[in-house]
N, C-alpha and C positions, 0 to 999 in steps of 0.2 A: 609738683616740680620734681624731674627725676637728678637724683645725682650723676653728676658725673666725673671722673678723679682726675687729676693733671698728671702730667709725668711725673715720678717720684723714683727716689732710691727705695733699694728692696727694703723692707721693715717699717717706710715711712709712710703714713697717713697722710694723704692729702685731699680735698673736693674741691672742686671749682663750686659746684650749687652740688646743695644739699639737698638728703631725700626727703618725701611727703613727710608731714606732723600729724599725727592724731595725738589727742585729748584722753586716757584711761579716768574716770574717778570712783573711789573706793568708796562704797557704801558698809561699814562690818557689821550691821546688826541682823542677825535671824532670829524666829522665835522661838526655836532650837536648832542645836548643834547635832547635825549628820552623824551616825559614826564612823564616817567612810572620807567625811570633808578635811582636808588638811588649810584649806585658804585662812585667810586670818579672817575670821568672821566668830562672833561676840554673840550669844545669846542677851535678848532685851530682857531685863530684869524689871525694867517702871517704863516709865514716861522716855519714849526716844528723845534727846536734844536735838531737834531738828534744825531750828531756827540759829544756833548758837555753831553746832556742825556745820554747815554753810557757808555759815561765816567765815570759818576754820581753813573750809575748803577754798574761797577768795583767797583770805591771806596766803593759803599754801600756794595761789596759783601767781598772786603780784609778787611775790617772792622769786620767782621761777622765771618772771616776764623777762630779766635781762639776758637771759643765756635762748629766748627764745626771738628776742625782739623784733618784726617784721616779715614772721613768718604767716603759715596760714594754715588753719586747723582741717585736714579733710576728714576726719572723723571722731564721733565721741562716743564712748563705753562706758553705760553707767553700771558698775557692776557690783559684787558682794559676796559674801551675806544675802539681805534679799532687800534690796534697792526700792522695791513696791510695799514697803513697811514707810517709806518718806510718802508722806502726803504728793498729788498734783502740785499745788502750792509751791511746797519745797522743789521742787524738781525745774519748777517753771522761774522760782528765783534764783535756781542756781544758774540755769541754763543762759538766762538775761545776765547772771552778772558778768560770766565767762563772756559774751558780746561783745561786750563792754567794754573790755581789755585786750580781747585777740581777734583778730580776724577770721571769721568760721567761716567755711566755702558754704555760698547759697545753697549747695545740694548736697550738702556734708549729710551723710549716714548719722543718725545720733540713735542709738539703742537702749533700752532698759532692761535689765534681768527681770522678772516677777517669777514668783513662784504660785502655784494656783493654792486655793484658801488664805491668802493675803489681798486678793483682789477681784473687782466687780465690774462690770460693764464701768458704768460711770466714773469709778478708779479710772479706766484704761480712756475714757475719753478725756479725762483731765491732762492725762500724761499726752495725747496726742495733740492736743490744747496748746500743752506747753513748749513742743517742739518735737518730740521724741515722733520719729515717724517708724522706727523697727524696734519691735518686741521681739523678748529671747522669755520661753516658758520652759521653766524647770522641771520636766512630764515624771522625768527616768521612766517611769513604766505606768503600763493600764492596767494591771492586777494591784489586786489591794493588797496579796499575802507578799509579795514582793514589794511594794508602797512602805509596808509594815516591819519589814526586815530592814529594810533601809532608813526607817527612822522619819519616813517624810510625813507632813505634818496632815498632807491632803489626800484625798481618797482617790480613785478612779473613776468617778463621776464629778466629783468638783475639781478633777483635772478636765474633763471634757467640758464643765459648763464654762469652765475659763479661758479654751481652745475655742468655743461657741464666741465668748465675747469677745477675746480679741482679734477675732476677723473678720467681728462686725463694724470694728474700727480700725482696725490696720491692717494694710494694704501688705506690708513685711513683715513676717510672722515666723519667730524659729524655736522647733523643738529640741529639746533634748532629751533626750533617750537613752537608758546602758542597758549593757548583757553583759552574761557573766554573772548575774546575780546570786546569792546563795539559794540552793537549791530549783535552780531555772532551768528544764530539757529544753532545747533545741527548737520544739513547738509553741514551746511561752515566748523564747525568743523571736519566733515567726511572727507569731499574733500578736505583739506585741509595737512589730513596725509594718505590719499590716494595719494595724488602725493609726500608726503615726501616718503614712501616705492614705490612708480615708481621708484626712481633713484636711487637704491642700492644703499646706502651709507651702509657699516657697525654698524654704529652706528645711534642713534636720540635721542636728549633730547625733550622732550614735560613739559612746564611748563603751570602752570593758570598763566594768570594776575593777580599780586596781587597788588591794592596798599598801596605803602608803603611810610611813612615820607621822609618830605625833597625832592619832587619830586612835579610838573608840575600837576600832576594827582591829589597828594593830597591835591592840595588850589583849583583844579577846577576836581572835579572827575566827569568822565563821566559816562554812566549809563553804568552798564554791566550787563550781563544775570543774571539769581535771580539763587543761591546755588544748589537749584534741577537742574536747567537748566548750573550749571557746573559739576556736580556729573555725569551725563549721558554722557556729552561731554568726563570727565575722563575716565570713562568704553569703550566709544565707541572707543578714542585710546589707549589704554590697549588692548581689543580684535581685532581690528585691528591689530596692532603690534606683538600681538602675535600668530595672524593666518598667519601674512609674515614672522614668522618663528625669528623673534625678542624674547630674553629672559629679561625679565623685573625684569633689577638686583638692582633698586633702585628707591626712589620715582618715580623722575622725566626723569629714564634715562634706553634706552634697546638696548641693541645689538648682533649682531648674535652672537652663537656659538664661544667663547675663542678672542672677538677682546673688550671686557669691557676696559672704559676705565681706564689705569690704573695708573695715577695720580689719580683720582679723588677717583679710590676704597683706596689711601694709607689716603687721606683724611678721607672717611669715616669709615678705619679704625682703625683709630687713630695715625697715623703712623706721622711722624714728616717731617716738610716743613719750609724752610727756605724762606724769604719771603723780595723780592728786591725792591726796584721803588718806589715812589709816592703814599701812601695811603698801601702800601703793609704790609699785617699782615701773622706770622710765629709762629711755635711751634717748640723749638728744647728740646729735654729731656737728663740731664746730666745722670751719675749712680747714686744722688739720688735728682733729682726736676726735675720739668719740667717747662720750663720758655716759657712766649709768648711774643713776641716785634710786633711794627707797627710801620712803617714811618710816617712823616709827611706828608698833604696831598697835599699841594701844591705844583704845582709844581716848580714854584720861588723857594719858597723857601728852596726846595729839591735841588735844582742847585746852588743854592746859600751856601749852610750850605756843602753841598761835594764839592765844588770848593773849602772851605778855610780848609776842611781837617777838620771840626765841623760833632758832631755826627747828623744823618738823622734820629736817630730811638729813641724811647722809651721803657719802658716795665718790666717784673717783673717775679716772679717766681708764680707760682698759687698753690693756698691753694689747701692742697691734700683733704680738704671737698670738692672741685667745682668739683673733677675731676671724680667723678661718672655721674654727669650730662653733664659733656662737651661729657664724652665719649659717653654716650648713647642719644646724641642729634646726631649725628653723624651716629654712630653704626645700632641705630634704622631707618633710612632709608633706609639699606638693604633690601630688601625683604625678600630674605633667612636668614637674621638674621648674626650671630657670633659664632665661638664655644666660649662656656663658659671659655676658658682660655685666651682668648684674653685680657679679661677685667685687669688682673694681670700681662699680659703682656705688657699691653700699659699703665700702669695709672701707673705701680710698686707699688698697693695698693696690702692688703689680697682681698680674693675673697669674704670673710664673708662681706666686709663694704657693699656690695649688698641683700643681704639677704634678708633683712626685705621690701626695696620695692619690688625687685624681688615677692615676695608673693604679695604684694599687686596687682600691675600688672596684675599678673597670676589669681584673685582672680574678677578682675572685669572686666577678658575677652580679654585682651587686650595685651596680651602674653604669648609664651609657652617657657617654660626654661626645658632643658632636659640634660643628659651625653652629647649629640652633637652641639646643636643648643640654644643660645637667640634667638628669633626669631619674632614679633611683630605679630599677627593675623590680620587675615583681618579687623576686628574691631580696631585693632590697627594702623593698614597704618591709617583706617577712622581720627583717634582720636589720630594722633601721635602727638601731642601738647599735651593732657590732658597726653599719655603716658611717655614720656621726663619727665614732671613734675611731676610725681612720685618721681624722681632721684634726685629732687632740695635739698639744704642742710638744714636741718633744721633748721629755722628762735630761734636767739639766745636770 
């Protein structure tokens, strides 16, 4: 259901119906910690609490049910850490309890992270068992001296037999990939997403390494290729991808012809996620604010604070100033951009409150606004940081 805003005074939030809901649930446990990973994700130490986490995750969600009440789920993201460390089992009793209490659309998208060496054929038919019809595999790369710098746990061949099994069971299947790696030319990066598009998957995310705070990488960063020498690697899987017939519908993400993913697009466009687990953050929009919450990140303590029936979550309502910039930090990673009505229908702001940067934008190259399309220019993808910041609110 799309939103759409009623008349309002300048500054005031308002919707008549509100935008689509997805479902995010945080899984934190891996079997190590990346040095490059900043997400809230927990190395397993023993026995994962699977059955008792679950649990956790209900409560976090009947907690949530009044501010959501009679709405409808069009998507869910099981994510992490590494989400394929939960048994089939687990995943098939969370998935039924969430039923249970909301209403999922019959063709709702429901996704799973797996990373390869956490998972088998039979793994991957339990989870398709239990509802999950799109898989997301964690590749980064087919070299192993790269596999190895980056800390991942699986090789380059138990990445491909895990590509083998899950598209002997699933139909939507997405890789992830980066460049930019320490010590990667240009041609590890070619062969690299030359064998991502060998194995037809539908989809493929391609990220840079970036580092970031609070991560392994950032108290001992290791050297990685110099900015030209990521720029080129960017283009070279850009046209790649898009000579295998891939449509490049977002910064870091392309896929064939009507299979986009589409959680991800309700994200980037603006659309509202309810947000479960461990570290897990959400946007739900009444008819007149829009409020964001986040969990707690531990996970003790997440177990602990939903065992005794104590709130798991924090959170507030966002000043209708921030909400030109949230939106079009988001927005603006489309490639194709937005229609210009979107923005009044996701923010339930006037469409004037944009105006004046909108010009600015448009004025130093870096976006084209028309009757159909926001749209960010080639110059724009380049410099979509300096663009975003256009949208910031003005310092008071």
């Amino acid at each position: 259901m799309s939103a759409i805003a009623t008349v309002r005074m300048p500054g005031e939030v308002r919707f008549a119906l509100l935008p689509p809901l997805a479902l995010y649930v945080h899984l934190p446990w891996c079997v190590r910690k990346c040095p490059y990973c900043d997400f809230n994700s927990h190395e397993r130490r023993e026995a994962l609490p699977e059955a008792e986490y679950v649990s956790a995750l209900v409560a976090d969600l009947e907690a949530m049910l009044p501010s959501i009440w009679g709405r409808r789920i069009v998507s869910v993201f099981i994510g992490g850490g590494t989400p394929s460390l939960f048994s089939p089992e687990s995943i098939e009793r969370l998935l039924s309890e969430v039923r249970a209490r909301i209403a999922v659309e019959p063709i709702a998208e429901i996704t799973l992270e797996a990373n390869p060496g956490t998972v088998e054929a039979g793994r991957f038919r339990g989870y398709r068992a239990a509802g999950v019809n799109r898989l997301s595999l964690g590749v980064q790369s087919f070299d192993d001296a790269m596999l190895a710098k980056l800390g991942r746990i699986h090789s380059a061949d138990e990445a491909r037999r895990a590509i083998d099994a899950a598209r002997s069971v699933f139909d939507n299947v997405n890789l992830d990939l980066m460049y930019g790696l320490p010590g990667q030319t240009l041609e590890m990066a070619r062969a690299d997403v030359a064998e991502g598009i060998r194995w037809q998957t539908p989809h493929l995310s391609a990220y840079q390494l970036t580092i970031e705070p609070n991560t392994v990488f950032y108290s001992k960063p290791p050297t990685l290729p110099e900015h030209d020498a990521c720029a080129d690697m960017q283009l070279a899987v850009e046209e790649a991808l898009g000579t295998a017939g891939f449509e490049h519908y977002e910064t870091s993400a392309f896929a064939r012809p009507g299979l986009r993913c589409r959680h991800n697009l309700n994200y980037w466009e603006f659309g509202d996620y309810a947000g479960i687990g461990a570290g897990a953050h959400g946007k739900v929009s009444f008819p007149d604010r829009i409020e964001r919450h986040a969990r707690v990140k531990q996970p003790r303590e997440y177990l602990d604070a939903a065992a005794r029936g104590a709130s798991v979550a924090e959170g507030g309502i966002v000043p209708p100033r921030e909400l030109p910039f949230e939106f079009m930090l988001n927005a603006l990673r489309l490639v194709e951009g937005v229609p210009p009505t979107l923005f009044a229908e996701r923010t339930g702001l006037a469409a004037t409150t944009i105006e004046k940067p909108l010009r600015a934008a448009q004025a130093q190259g870096l976006l084209e606004a028309n009757e159909a399309r926001i749209q960010p220019t080639p110059r724009g993808r380049l410099f979509l940081n300096d663009l975003t910041a256009l949208f910031l609110p003005a310092q008071k």
